[in-house]
MARDO-779686 format. One record per residue: residue number from 0; residue in one letter; x, y, z of N, C-alpha, C in turn. Coordinates in pm, whole numbers, plus 50000, padded with zeros to 5 digits. Layout:
<pts>
+-----+------+-------+--------+-------+--------+---------+-------+-------+--------+-------+
| seq | type | neast | nnorth |   nup | caeast | canorth |  caup | ceast | cnorth |   cup |
+-----+------+-------+--------+-------+--------+---------+-------+-------+--------+-------+
| NUM |    A |     X |      Y |     Z |      X |       Y |     Z |     X |      Y |     Z |
...
+-----+------+-------+--------+-------+--------+---------+-------+-------+--------+-------+
</pts>
This chain:
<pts>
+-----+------+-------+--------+-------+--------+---------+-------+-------+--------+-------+
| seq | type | neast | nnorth |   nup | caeast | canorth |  caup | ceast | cnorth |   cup |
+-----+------+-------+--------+-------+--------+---------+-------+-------+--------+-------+
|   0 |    X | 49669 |  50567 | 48817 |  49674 |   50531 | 48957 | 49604 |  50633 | 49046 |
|   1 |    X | 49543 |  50719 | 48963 |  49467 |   50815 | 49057 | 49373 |  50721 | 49131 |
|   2 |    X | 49316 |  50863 | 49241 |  49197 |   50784 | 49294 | 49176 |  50673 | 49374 |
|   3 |    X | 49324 |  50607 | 49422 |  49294 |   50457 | 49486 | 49239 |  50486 | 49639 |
|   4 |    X | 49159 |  50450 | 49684 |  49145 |   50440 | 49783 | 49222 |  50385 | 49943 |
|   5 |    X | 49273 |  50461 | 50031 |  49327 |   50386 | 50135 | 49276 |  50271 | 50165 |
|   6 |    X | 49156 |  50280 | 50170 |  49085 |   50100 | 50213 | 49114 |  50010 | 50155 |
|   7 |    X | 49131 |  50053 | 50015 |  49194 |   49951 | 49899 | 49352 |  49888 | 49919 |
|   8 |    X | 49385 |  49988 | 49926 |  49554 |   49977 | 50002 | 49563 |  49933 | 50099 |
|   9 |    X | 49524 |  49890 | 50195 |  49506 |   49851 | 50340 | 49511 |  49711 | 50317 |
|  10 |    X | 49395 |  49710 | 50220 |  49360 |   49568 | 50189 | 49413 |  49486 | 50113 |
|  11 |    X | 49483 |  49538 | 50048 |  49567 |   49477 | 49966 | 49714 |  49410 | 50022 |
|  12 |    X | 49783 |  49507 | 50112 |  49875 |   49478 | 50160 | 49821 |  49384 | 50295 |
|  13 |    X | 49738 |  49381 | 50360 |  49688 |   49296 | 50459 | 49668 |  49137 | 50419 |
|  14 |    X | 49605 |  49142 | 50288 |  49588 |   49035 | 50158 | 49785 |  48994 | 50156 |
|  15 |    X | 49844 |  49056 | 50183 |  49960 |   49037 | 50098 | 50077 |  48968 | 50287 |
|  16 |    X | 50014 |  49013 | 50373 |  50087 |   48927 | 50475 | 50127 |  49026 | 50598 |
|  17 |    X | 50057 |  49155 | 50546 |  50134 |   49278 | 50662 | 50007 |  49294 | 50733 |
|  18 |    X | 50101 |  49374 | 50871 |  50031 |   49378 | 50975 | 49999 |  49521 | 50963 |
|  19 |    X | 49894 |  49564 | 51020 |  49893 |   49740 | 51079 | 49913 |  49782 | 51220 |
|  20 |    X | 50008 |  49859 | 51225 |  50029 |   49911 | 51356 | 49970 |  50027 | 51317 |
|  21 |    X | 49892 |  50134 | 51404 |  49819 |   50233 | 51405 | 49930 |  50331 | 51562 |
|  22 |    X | 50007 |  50477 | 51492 |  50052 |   50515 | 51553 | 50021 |  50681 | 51587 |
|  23 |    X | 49891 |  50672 | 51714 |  49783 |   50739 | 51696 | 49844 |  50913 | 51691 |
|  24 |    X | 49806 |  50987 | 51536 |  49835 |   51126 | 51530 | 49948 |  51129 | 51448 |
|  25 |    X | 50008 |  51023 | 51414 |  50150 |   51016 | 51342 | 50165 |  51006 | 51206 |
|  26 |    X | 50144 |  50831 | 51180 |  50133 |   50764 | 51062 | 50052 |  50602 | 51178 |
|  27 |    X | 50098 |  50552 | 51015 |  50057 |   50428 | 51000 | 50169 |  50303 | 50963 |
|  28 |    X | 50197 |  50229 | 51022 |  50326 |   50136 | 50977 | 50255 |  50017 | 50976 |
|  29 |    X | 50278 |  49989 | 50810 |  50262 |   49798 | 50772 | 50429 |  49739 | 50780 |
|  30 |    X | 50376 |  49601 | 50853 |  50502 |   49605 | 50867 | 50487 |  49405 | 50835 |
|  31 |    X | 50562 |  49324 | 50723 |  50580 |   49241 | 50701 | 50705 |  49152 | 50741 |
|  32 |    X | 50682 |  49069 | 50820 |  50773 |   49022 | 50877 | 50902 |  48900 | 50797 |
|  33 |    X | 50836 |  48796 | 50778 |  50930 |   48744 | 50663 | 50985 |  48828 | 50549 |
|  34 |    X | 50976 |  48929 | 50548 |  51038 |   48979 | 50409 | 51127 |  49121 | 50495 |
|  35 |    X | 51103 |  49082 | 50587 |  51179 |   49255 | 50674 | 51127 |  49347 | 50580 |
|  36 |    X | 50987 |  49359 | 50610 |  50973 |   49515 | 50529 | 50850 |  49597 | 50628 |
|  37 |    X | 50901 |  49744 | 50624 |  50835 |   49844 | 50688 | 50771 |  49957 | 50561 |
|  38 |    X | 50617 |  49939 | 50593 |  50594 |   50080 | 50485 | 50523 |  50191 | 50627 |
|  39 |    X | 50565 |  50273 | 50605 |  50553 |   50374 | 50692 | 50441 |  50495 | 50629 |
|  40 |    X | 50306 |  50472 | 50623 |  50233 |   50596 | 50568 | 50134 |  50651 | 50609 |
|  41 |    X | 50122 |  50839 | 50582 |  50032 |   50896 | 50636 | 49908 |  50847 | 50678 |
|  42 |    X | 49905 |  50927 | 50781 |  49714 |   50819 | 50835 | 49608 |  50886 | 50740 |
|  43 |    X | 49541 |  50822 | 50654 |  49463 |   50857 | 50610 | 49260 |  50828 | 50631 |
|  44 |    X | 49183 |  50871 | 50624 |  49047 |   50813 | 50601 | 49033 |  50689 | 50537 |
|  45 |    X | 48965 |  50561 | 50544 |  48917 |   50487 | 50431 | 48908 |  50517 | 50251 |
|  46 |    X | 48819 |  50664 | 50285 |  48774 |   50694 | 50141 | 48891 |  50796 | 50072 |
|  47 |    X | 48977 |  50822 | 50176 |  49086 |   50905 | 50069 | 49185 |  50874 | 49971 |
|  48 |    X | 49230 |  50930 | 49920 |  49304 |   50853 | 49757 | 49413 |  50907 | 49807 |
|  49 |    X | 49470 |  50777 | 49799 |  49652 |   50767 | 49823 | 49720 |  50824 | 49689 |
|  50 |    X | 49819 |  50900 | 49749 |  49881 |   51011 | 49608 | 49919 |  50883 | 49549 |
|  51 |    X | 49983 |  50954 | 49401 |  50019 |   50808 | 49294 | 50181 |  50817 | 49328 |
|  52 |    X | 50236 |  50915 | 49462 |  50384 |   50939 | 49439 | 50408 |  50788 | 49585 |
|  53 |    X | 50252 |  50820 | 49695 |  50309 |   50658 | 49763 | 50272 |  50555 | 49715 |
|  54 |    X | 50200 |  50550 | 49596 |  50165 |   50419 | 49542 | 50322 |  50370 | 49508 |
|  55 |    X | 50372 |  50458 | 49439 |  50502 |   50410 | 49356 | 50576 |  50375 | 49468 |
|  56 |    X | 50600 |  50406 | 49568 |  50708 |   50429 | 49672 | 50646 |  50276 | 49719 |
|  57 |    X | 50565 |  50249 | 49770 |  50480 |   50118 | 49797 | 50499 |  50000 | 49716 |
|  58 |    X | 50493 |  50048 | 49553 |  50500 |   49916 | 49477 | 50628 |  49883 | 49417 |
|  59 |    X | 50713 |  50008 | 49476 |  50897 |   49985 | 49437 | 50998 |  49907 | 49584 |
|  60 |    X | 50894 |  49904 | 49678 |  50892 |   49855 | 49827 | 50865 |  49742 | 49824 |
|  61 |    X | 50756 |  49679 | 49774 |  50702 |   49532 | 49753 | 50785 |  49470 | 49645 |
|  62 |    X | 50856 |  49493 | 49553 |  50949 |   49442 | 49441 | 51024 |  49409 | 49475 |
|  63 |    X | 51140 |  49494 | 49561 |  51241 |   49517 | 49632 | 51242 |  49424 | 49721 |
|  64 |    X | 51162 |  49385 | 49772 |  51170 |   49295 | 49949 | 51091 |  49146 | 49865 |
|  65 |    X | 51014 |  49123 | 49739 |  51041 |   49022 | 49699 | 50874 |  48983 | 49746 |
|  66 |    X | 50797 |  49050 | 49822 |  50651 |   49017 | 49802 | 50542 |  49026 | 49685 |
|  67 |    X | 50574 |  49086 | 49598 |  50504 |   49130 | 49497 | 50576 |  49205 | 49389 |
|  68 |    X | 50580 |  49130 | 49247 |  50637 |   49259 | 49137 | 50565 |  49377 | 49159 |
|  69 |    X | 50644 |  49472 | 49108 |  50601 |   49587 | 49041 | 50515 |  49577 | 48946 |
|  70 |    X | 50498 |  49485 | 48826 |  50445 |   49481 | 48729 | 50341 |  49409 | 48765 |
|  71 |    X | 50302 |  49295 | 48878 |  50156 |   49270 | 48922 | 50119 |  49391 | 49032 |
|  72 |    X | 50146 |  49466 | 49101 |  50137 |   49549 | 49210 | 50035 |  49683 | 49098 |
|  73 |    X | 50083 |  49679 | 48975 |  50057 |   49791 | 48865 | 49904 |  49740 | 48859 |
|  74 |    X | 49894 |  49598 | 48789 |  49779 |   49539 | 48727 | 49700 |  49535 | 48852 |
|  75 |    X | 49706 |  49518 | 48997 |  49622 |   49542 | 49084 | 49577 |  49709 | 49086 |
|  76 |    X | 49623 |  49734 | 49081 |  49593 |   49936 | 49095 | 49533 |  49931 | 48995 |
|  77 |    X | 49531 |  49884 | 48840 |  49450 |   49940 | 48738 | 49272 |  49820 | 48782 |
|  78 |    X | 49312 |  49718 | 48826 |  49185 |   49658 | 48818 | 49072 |  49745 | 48911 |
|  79 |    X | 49100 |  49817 | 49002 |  49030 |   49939 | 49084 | 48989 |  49994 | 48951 |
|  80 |    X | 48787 |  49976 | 49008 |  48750 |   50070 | 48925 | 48752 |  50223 | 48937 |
|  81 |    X | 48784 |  50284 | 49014 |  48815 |   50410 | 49001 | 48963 |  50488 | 48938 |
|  82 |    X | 49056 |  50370 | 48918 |  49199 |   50357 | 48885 | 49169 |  50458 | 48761 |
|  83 |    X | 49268 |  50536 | 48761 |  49299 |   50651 | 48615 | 49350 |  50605 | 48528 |
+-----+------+-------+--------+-------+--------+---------+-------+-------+--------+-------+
</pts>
């Protein structure tokens, strides 16, 4: 899961039904409404690689609230070709 890109992540969860609120100097909150779910994460660049500790925190978030397994949330992160 090294290496993913924020843009990738952005896009994925945008793909997946969440909104971005941009909370300028802070973070960043996706926030999905039918499923009551808030992911709350550092603001990052496009090209920077999201640690693999919020990937997990992200894809144990999407399981949990019933938008996405864990176990497809995984197979998306490895199909990134830069994925470790």
């Amino acid at each position: 899961m090294t290496n993913y890109p924020f843009a990738d992540l952005r896009q994925l969860l945008l793909g997946l039904g969440f909104e971005m609120k941009v909370m300028p100097g802070s973070c960043i909150a996706f926030e999905h409404g039918p499923a009551h779910a808030r992911l709350v994460l550092e603001p990052l660049a496009d090209g920077d690689s999201v640690d693999p500790a919020t990937l997990a925190i992200v894809g144990r978030n999407l399981d949990e609230r019933g938008i996405l397994s864990r176990a497809r949330f995984e197979e998306l992160l490895q199909k990134h070709p830069l994925a470790g």
